[in-house]
C-alpha positions in Angstrom: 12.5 -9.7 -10.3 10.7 -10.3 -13.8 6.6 -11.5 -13.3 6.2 -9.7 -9.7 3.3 -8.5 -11.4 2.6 -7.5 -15.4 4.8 -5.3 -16.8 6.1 -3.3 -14.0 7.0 0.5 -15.0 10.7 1.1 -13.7 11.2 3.2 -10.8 7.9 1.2 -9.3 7.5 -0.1 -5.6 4.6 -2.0 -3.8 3.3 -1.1 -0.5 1.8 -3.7 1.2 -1.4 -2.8 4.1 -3.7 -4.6 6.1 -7.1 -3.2 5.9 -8.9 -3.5 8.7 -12.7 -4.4 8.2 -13.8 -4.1 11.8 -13.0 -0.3 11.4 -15.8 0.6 9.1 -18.2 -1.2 11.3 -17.3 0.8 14.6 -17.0 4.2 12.7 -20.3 3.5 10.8 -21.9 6.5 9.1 -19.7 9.0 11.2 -16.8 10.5 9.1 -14.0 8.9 11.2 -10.5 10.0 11.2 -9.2 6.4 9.6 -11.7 5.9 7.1 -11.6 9.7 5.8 -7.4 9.1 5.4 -7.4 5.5 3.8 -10.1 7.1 1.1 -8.2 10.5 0.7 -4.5 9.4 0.6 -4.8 7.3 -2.4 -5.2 9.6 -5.4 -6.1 7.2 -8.4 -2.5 8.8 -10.4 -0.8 6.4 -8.2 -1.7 3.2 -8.6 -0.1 1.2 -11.2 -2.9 -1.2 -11.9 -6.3 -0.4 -11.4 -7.2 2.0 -8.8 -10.5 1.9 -6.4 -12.5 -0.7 -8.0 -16.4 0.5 -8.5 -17.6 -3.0 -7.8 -19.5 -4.0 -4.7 -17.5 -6.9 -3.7 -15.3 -6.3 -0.6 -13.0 -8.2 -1.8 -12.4 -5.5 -4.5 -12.4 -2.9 -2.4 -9.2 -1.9 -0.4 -9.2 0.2 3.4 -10.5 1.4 5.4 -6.6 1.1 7.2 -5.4 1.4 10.9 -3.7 4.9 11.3 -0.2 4.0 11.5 -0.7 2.5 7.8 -2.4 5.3 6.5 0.6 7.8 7.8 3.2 5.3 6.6 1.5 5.5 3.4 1.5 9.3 3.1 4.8 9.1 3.8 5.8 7.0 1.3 3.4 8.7 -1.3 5.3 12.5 -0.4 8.6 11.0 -0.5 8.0 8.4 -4.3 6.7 12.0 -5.6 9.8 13.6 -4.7 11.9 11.0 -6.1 10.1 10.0 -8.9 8.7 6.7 -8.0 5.6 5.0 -8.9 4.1 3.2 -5.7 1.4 0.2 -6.2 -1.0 -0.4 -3.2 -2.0 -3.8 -2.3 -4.3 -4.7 0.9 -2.8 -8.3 2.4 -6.6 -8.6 3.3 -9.1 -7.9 0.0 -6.1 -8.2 -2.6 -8.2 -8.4 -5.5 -6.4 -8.9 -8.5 -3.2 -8.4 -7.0 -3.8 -12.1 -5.0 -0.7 -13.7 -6.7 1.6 -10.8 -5.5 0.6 -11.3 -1.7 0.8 -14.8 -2.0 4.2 -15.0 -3.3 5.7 -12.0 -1.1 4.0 -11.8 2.0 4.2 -14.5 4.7 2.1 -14.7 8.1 5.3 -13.1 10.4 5.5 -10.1 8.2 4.8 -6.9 10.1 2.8 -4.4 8.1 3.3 -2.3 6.1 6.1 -3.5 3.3 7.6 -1.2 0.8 8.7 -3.7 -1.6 11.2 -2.8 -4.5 11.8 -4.8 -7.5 15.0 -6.1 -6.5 13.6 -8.0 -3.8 14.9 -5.1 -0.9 12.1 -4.5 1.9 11.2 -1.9 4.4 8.8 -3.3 7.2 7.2 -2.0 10.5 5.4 1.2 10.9 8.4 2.4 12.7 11.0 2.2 9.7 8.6 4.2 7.8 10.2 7.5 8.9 10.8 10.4 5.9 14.8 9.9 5.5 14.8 6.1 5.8 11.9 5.9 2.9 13.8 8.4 0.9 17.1 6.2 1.1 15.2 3.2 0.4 13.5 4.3 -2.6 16.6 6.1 -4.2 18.5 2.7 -3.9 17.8 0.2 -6.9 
């Protein structure tokens, strides 16, 4: 799948989330459950491209993400280390610089999260996002 993005490193997948700006508002300056996740769960090693941006513009910053995401993440991130797989995080709603990559792979039935692999394969739903089905889908090539 050559120009899904620049330069891929082999062994990398996308996952594809839905930030959900309404979130922040109704947590506010309490440390809520979501917002803590979406903000830990993301180390900066895993990111292909850049990781948090520092800029002020919401639409370079990714999360705060509905629960179900954040745990389908996690899982994800726990089962690429195991495996030795790079994941790339993309939020369908402030994508940033990874714009072209939503636009050409996400359409307005998908059901969030995607695990994308470069061959074009696709895990979808929060409930296919258990730890053996991840593990088989990110083993496959």
């Amino acid at each position: 799948m050559a120009g899904w993005m620049a330069a891929p490193a082999p062994g990398t997948v996308v996952l594809f989330l839905g930030s959900d700006p309404e979130t922040e508002h109704r947590v506010g300056a309490l440390p809520g459950t979501v917002s803590w996740l979406a903000r830990t769960v993301f180390p900066a090693n895993v990111f292909l491209g850049p990781p948090f941006r520092s800029s002020k513009s919401s639409e370079d910053e990714i999360g705060p993400f509905p629960a179900d995401q954040v745990m389908c993440a996690q899982r994800v991130l726990d089962q690429a280390k195991k495996v030795g797989r790079t994941v790339q995080f993309v939020d369908v709603n402030r994508p940033g610089e990874a714009r072209e990559l939503v636009l050409r792979f996400m359409g307005p039935g998908d059901v969030l999260p995607v695990l994308l692999r470069q061959d074009g394969a696709r895990l979808a739903g929060a409930e296919s996002f258990d730890g053996r089905t991840i593990r088989e889908f990110l083993t496959r090539s």
